[in-house]
C-alpha positions as CSV (number, residue, x, y, z in Angstrom):
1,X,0.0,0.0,0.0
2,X,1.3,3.5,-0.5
3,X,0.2,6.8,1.7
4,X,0.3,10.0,0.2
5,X,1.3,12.8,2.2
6,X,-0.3,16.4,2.3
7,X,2.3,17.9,0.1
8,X,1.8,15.6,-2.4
9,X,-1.1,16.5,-3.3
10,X,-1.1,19.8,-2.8
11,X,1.8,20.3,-4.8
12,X,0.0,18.2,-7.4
13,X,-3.1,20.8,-7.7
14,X,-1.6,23.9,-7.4
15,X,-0.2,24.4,-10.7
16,X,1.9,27.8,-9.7
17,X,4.3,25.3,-7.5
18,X,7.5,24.4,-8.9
19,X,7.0,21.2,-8.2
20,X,3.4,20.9,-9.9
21,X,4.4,18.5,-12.4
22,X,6.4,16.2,-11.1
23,X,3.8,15.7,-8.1
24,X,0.7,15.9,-10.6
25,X,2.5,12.5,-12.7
26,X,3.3,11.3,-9.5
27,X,-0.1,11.2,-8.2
28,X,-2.0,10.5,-11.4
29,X,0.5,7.6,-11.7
30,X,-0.3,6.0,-8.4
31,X,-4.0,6.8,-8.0
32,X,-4.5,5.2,-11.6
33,X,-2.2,1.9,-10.4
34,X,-3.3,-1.5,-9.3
35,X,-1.7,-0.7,-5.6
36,X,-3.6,0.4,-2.7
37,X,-3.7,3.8,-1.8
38,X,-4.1,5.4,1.7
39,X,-5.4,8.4,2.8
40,X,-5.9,9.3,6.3
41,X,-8.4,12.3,7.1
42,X,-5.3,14.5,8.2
43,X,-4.0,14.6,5.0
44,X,-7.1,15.2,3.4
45,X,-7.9,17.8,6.2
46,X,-4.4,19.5,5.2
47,X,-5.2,19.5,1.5
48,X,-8.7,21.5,2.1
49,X,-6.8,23.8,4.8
50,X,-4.2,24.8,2.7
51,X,-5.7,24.8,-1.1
52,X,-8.6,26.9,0.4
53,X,-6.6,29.5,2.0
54,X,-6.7,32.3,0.0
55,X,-3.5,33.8,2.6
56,X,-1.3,31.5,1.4
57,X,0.4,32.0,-2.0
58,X,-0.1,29.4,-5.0
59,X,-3.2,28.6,-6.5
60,X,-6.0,28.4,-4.3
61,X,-9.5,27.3,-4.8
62,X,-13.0,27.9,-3.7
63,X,-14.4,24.6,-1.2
64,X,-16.5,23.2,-3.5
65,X,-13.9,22.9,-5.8
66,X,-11.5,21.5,-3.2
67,X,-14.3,19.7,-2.1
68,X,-14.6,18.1,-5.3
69,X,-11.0,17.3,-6.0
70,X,-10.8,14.9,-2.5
71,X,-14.1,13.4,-4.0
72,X,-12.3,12.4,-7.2
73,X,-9.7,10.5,-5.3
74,X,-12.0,8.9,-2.5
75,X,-13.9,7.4,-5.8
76,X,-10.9,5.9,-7.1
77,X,-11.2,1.9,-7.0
78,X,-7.7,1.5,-5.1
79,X,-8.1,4.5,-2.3
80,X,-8.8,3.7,0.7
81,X,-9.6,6.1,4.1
82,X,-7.2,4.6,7.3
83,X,-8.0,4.5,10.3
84,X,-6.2,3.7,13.6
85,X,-6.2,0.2,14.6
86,X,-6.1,-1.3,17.8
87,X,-1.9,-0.5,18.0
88,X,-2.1,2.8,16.7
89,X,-1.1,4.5,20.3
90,X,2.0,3.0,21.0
91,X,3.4,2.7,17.5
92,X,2.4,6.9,17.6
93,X,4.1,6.9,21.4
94,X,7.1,5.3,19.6
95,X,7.1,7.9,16.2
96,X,6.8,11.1,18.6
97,X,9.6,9.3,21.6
98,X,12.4,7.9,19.4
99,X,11.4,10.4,16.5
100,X,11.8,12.9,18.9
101,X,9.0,15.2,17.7
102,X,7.4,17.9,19.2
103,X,5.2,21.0,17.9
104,X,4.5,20.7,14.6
105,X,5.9,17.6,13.8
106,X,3.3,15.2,16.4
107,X,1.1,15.6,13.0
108,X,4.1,13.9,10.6
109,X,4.5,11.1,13.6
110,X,0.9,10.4,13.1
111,X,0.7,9.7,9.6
112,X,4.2,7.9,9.7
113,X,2.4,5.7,12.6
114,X,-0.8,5.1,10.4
115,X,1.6,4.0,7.4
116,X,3.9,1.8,9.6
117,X,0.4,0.2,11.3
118,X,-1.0,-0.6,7.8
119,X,2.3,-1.7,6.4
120,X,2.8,0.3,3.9
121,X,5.1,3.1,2.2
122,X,4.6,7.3,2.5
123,X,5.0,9.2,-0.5
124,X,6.2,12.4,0.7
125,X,8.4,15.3,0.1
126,X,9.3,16.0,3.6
127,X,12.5,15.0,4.5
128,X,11.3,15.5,8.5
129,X,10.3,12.1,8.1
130,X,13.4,10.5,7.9
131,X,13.1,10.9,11.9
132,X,10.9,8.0,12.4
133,X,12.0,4.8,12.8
134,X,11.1,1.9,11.0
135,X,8.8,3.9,8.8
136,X,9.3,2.8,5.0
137,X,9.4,6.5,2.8
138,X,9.9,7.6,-1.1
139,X,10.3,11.2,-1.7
140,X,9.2,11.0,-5.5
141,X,10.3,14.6,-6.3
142,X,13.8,14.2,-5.5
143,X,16.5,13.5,-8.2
């Protein structure tokens, strides 16, 4: 199974990034695959809060719109919406202890606790989560 990560798709609709293409094939590539696909409600939450924004630069979007972009994917016949299992607290306990995050980062040892608990790989372009242990991660955009 692979987990995309916020960026990811952000990156992938906001065509005024400089990574908008690279993340677009990236994520048309692997929601049109055979392999699952995970997405937990944070990183769909984190799509909506940032494409809708209109503070933040890049190309943002009214919320039906966003609205329908996340509808597009959840239809997809490989995507999947996680959810914590029964061992989802102490594999988290062990992302934000040995990961050693804090702040900001307790959100990136969550989803890197949902991948590790459904066996599966993150897609991200955040390098923070090199941090967690035992946690499987491709960063697609990088050379």
């Amino acid at each position: 199974m692979i987990v995309i990560d916020a960026n990811l798709l952000i990156y992938s609709y906001d065509n005024h990034s400089e990574h908008h293409l690279k993340s677009a094939a990236c994520v048309e590539q692997i929601l049109s695959g055979a392999e699952p696909v995970g997405l937990s409600w944070q990183t769909v939450c984190a799509f909506l809060r940032v494409v809708t924004n209109r503070r933040l630069p890049g190309r943002r979007v009214g919320l039906e719109e966003a609205a329908d972009a996340v509808q597009g994917w959840l239809e997809q016949p490989n995507v999947r919406i996680l959810l914590p299992g029964d061992h989802h607290w102490s594999i988290l306990r062990r992302m934000i202890v040995e990961g050693g995050a804090s702040g900001p980062l307790i959100t990136d040892a969550e989803l890197a606790a949902m991948t590790i608990e459904y066996g599966a790989v993150l897609y991200t372009a955040d390098r923070d989560f090199a941090r967690f242990p035992g946690l499987r991660w491709v960063n697609p955009l990088a050379p």
